[in-house]
N, C-alpha and C positions, 0 to 999 in steps of 0.2 A: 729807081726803087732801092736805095740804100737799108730801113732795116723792115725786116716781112717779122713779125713774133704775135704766132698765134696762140691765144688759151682758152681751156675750156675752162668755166667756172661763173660763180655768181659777180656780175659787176653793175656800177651803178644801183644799188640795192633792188635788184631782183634773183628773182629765183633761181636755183640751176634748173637750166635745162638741157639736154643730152642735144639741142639742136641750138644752142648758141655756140658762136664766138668773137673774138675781137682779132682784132690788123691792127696794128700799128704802123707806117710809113711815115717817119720821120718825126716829126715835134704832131702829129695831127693822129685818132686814134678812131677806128670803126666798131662799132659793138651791134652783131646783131643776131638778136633772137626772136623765140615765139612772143606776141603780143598776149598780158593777160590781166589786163585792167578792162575794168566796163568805163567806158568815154559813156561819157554825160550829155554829147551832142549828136547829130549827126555827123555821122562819117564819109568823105569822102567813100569809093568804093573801088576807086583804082591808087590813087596816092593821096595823104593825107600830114601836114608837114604843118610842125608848132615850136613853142619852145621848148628845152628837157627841162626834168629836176632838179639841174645842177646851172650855174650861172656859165655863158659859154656854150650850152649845149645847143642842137637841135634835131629835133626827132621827126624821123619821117615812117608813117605806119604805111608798107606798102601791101595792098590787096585785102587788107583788113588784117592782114594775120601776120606780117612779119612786120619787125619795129627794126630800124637802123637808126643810131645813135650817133652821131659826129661829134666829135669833140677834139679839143686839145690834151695829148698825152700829157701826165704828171708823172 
């Protein structure tokens, strides 16, 4: 684990929330906050894993209520 750099704040255009944050470990970056989009489908109810917003990403909603974000740092 060379670099750990946590922040709080809005990323990937969502809101702040006082119960996000992001990791970064090396060139590869975690983001994760509260979920607060209405999904249009049904939802898995234990994990639930698609593509993100941004090209590269992937989002995995776990328990319905928190969303982790994977992505490549920029």
């Amino acid at each position: 684990m060379r670099d750990l750099n946590i922040a709080i704040g809005p990323r990937h255009g969502m809101a702040h929330t006082p119960t996000s944050f992001s990791l970064r470990l090396g060139n590869r970056e975690m983001h994760v906050s509260r979920d607060f989009r209405n999904r249009y489908y049904k939802v898995n109810p234990i994990i639930d894993c698609s593509t993100g917003l941004q090209r590269g990403h992937v989002e995995l909603l776990v328990l319905r209520k928190w969303l982790v974000i994977l992505s490549k740092a920029h």
